[in-house]
C-alpha positions as CSV (number, residue, x, y, z in Angstrom):
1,X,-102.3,-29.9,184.2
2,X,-103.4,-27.2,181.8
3,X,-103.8,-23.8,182.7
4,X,-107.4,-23.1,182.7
5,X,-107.9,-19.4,180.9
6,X,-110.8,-17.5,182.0
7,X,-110.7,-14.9,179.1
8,X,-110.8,-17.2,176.1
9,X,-113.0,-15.5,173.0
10,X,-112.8,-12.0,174.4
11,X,-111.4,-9.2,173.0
12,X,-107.9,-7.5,173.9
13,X,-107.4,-5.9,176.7
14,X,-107.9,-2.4,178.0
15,X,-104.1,-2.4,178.3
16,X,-103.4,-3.5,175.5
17,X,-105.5,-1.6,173.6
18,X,-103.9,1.6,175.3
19,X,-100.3,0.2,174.7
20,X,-100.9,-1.0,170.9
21,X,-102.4,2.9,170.5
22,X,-98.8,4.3,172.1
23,X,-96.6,2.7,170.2
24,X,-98.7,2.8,167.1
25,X,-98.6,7.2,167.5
26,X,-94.9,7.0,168.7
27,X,-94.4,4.7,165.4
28,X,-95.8,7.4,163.3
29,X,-94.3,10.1,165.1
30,X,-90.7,8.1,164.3
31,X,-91.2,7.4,160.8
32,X,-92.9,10.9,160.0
33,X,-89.6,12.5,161.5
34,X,-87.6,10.1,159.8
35,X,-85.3,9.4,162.9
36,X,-84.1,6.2,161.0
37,X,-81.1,6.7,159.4
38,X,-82.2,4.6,156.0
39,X,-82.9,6.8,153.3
40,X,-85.1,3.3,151.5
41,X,-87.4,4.2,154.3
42,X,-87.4,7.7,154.9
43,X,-87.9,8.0,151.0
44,X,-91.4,6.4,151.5
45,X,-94.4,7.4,153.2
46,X,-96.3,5.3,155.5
47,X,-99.4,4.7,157.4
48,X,-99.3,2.5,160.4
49,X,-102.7,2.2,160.8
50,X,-102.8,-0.7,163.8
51,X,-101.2,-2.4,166.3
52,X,-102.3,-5.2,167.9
53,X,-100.3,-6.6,171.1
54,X,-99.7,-10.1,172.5
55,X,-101.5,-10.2,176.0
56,X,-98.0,-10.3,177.7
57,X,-97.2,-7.0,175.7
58,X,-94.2,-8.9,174.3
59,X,-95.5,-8.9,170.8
60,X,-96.9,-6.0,169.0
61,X,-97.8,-6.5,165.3
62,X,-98.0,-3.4,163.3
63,X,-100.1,-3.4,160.3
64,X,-98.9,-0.7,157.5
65,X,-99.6,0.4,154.2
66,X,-97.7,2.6,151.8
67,X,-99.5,5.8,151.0
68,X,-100.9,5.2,147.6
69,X,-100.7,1.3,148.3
70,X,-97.5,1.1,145.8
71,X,-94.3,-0.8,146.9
72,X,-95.7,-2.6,149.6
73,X,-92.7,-5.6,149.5
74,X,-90.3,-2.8,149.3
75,X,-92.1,-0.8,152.8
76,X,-92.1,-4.4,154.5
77,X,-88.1,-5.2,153.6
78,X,-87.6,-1.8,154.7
79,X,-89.5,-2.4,158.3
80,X,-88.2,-5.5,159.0
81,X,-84.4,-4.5,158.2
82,X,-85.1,-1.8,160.7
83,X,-87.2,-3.2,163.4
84,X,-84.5,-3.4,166.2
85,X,-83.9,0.3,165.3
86,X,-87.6,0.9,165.7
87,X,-87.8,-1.2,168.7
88,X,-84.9,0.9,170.4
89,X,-86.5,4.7,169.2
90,X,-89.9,3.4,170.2
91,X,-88.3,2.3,174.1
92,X,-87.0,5.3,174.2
93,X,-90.4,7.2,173.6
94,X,-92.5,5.6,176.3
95,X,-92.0,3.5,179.5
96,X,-92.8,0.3,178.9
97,X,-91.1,-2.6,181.1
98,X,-90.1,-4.7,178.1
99,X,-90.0,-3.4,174.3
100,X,-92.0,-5.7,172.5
101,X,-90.8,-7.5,169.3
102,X,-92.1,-5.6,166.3
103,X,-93.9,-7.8,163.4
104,X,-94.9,-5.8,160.0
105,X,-98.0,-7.0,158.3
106,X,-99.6,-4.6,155.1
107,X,-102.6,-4.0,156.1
108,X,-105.5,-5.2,153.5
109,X,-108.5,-3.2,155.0
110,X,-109.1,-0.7,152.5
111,X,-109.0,-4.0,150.2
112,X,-110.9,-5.8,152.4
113,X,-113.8,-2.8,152.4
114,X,-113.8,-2.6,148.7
115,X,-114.2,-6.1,148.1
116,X,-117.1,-5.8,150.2
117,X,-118.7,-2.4,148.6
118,X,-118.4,-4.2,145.0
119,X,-120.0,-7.4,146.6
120,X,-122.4,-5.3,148.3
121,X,-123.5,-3.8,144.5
122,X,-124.2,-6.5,142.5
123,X,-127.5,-6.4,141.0
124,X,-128.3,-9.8,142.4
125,X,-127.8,-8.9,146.5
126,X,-129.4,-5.5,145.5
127,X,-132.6,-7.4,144.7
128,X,-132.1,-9.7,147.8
129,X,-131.1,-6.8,150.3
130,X,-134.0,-4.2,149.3
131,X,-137.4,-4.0,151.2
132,X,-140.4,-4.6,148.4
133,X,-142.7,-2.2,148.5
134,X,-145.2,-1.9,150.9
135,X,-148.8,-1.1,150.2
136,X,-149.9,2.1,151.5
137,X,-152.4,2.5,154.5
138,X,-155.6,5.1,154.1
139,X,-156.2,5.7,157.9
């Protein structure tokens, strides 16, 4: 018999919401101190700026993006050559009773909101989007 789940379509958590936040500040802390001993990833700078965890809390996946946006293959090869590293310093940072499995995804929101802006600007949903001008009232 399947399991019936109560919580299908809602949002994450309010514990997962609070663990995905801790690991994604004690992932930052980690690779802002550069306490991985890989100078491919110490060399670069990056932004973790999400982490989104499985409801079990076994599965966190961290989305990141290069400062600048360049090299992202190179900051994801990096990552995932490291993740049991990352996995061990990030353990060691909080009490958690299991470390989740760490999965690297660039994040594509900045793209995702430009896309959108530029969209957004055409002269053609400009026309469609504005209010036409209403006729003024004498009281």
């Amino acid at each position: 018999m399947a399991k019936k789940s109560s919580d299908s379509g809602r949002g994450p958590s309010q514990r997962q919401l609070r663990v995905g936040e801790l690991i994604r500040r004690a992932l930052s802390d980690i690779l802002n101190r550069g306490e991985i001993h890989d100078p491919d990833l110490n060399r670069m700078s990056i932004t973790v700026a999400e982490v989104r965890v499985s409801p079990d809390l076994r599965v966190a996946t961290v989305f990141v993006l290069p400062l600048g946006g360049q090299g992202q293959q190179d900051a994801l090869d990096a990552l995932r050559r490291n993740r049991y590293e990352l996995r061990r310093a990030i353990n060691k940072n909080l009490t958690l009773r299991y470390s989740p499995e760490l999965r690297f995804i660039i994040d594509d929101t900045f793209d995702r909101m430009d896309e959108t802006a530029r969209l957004l600007n055409q002269p053609d949903v400009l026309r469609d989007v504005q209010k036409p001008d209403e006729p003024e009232q004498d009281d």
